[in-house]
matplotlib code that plots the C-alpha trace (Angstrom):
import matplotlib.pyplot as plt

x = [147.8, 145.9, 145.5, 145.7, 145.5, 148.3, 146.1, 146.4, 149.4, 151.1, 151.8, 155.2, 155.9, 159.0, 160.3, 161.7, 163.0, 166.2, 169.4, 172.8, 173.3, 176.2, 177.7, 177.5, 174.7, 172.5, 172.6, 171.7, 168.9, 167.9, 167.6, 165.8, 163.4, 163.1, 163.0, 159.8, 158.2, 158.7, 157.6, 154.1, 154.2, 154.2, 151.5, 148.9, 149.9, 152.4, 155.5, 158.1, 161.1, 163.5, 167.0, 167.9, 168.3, 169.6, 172.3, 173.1, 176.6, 177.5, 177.8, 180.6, 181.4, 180.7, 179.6, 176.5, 175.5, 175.7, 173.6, 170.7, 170.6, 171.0, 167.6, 166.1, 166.4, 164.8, 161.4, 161.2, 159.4, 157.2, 153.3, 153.5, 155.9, 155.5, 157.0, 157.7, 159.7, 158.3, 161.3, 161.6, 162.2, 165.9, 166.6, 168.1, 167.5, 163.9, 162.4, 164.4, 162.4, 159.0, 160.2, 160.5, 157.4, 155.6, 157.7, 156.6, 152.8, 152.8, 150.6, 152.6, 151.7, 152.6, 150.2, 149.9, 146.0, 146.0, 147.6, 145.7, 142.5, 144.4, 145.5, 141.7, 140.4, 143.5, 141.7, 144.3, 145.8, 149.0, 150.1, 150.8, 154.1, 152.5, 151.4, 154.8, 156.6, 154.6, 155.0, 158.4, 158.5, 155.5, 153.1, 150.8]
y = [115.5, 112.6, 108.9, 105.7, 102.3, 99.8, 98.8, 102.4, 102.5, 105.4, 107.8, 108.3, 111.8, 112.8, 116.5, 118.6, 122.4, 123.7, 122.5, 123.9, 127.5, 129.7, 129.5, 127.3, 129.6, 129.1, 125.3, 125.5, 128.0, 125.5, 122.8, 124.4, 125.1, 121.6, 119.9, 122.3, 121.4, 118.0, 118.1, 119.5, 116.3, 114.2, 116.3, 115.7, 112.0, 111.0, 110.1, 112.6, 111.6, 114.3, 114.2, 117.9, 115.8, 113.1, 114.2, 117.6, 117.3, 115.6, 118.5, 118.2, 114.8, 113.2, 115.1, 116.7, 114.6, 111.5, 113.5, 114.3, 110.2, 109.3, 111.5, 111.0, 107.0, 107.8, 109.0, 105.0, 104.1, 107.0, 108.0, 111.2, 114.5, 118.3, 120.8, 123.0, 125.9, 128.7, 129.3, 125.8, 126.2, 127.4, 124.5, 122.1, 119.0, 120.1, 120.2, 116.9, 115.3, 117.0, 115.3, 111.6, 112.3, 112.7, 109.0, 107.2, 109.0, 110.4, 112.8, 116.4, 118.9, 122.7, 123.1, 120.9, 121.7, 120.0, 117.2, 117.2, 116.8, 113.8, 112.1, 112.1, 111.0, 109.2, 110.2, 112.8, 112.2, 112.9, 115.5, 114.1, 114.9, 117.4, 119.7, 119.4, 120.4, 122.9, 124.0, 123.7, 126.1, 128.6, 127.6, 125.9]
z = [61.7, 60.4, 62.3, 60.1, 60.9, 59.7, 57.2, 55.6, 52.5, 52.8, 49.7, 49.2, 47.8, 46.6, 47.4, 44.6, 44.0, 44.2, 45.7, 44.2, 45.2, 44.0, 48.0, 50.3, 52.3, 49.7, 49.9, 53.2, 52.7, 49.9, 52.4, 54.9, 52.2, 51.1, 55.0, 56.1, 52.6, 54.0, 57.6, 55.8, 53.7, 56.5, 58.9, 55.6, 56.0, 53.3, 53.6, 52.4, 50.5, 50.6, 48.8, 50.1, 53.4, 52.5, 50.7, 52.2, 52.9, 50.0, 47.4, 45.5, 46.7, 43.0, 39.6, 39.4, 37.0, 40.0, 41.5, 39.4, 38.1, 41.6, 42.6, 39.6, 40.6, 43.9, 42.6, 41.3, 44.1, 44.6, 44.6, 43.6, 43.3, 45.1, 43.9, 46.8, 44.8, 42.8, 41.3, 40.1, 36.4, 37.0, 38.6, 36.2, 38.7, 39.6, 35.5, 35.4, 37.9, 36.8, 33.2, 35.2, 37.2, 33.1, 32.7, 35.8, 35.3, 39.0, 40.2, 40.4, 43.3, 43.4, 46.5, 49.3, 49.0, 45.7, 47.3, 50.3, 47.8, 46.3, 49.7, 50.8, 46.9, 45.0, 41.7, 40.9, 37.4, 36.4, 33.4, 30.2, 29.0, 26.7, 29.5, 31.5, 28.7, 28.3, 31.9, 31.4, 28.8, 30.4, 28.1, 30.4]

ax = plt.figure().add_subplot(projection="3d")
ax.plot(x, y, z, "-o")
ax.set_aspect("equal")
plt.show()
């Protein structure tokens, strides 16, 4: 666990991969996923933003749609994005986000070595929206 002094800004990261689940099991699975993805955030020193969390037992609550803008609206505010979910590509909310992260010209992380690297350095550059469309689409 790293020390900093108050002097230190924290990088806010923003937690993406799956959420929706065909029962109500998988949610949960999905959230479990997503709060230990966040707890190793936070012991590299960032502070995790996690909207699995946040908004667990709201599914269903508005449209899907309120959903995905209100998550989407959330990464505002943020450093960077990780990508905790190999599987992320059928998730409809998580290419949305990696599309925003290409808006916003965040750093993306698919390993928290990677962002590790960038916590100590801050030189990381984010992809183009070239290259995460073409992630998107397996051609990276």
């Amino acid at each position: 666990m790293r020390q900093y002094t108050t002097e230190h800004r924290m990088k806010i990261v923003y937690i993406a991969g799956r959420f929706r689940s065909a029962t109500p099991y998988g949610v949960h699975l999905n959230v479990m996923a997503a709060e230990a993805a966040a707890l190793t955030v936070a012991d590299v020193g960032a502070v995790p933003l996690c909207p699995h969390t946040m908004y667990k037992n709201f599914d269903g609550t508005e449209t899907g749609q309120f959903w995905l803008n209100a998550t989407r609206r959330l990464m505002d505010g943020c450093d960077a994005i990780y990508i905790f979910d190999a599987d992320w590509r059928s998730s409809e909310g998580t290419v949305g986000e990696l599309r925003k992260a290409g808006v916003l010209e965040i750093p993306v992380f698919f390993r928290i070595t990677e962002m590790c690297m960038w916590l100590d350095s801050s030189l990381h550059k984010p992809l183009s929206a070239e290259a995460i469309e073409g992630m998107i689409h397996e051609r990276f």
